[in-house]
C-alpha positions in Angstrom: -4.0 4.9 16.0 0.1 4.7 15.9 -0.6 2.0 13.0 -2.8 4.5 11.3 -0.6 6.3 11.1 2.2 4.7 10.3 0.3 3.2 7.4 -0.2 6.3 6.0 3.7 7.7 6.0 4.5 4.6 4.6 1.8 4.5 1.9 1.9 7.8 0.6 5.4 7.9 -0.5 4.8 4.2 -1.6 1.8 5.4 -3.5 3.5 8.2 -5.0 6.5 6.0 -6.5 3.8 3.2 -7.9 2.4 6.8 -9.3 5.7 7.7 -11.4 6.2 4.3 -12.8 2.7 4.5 -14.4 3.6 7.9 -15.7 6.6 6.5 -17.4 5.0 2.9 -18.4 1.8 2.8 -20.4 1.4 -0.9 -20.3 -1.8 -1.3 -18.4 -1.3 -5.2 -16.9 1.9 -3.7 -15.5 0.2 -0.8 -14.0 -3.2 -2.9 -12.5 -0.6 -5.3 -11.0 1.5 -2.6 -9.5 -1.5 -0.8 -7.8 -2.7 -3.9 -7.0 0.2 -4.5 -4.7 0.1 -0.9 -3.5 -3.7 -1.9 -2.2 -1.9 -5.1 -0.5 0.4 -3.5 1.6 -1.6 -0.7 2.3 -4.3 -3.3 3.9 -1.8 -5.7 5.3 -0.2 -2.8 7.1 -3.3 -1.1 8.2 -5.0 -4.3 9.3 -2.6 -7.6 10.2 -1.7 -5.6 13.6 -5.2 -5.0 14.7 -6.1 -8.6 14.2 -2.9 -9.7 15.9 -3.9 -7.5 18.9 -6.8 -8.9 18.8 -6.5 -12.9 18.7 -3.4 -12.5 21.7 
């Protein structure tokens, strides 16, 4: 729950930065890559401390 969270207040304003940088750069590669790594840390942060939890 607390990682939930905490995924989401750091996501959003994560999201919303990767956001402005596409609004200012057209170049697509740039902008699949950057979401791309939005996706990434939004799963590693949602999901690497559940598993963790889990395996101890």
């Amino acid at each position: 729950m607390i990682t939930t969270i905490l995924s989401v207040i750091i996501f959003i304003p994560l999201f919303m930065v990767f956001s402005y940088f596409f609004l200012l750069d057209k170049n697509i590669k740039k902008t699949l890559l950057s979401s791309l790594l939005a996706v990434t840390i939004f799963i590693s942060i949602t999901f690497v401390p559940s598993l963790l939890f889990l395996f101890k």
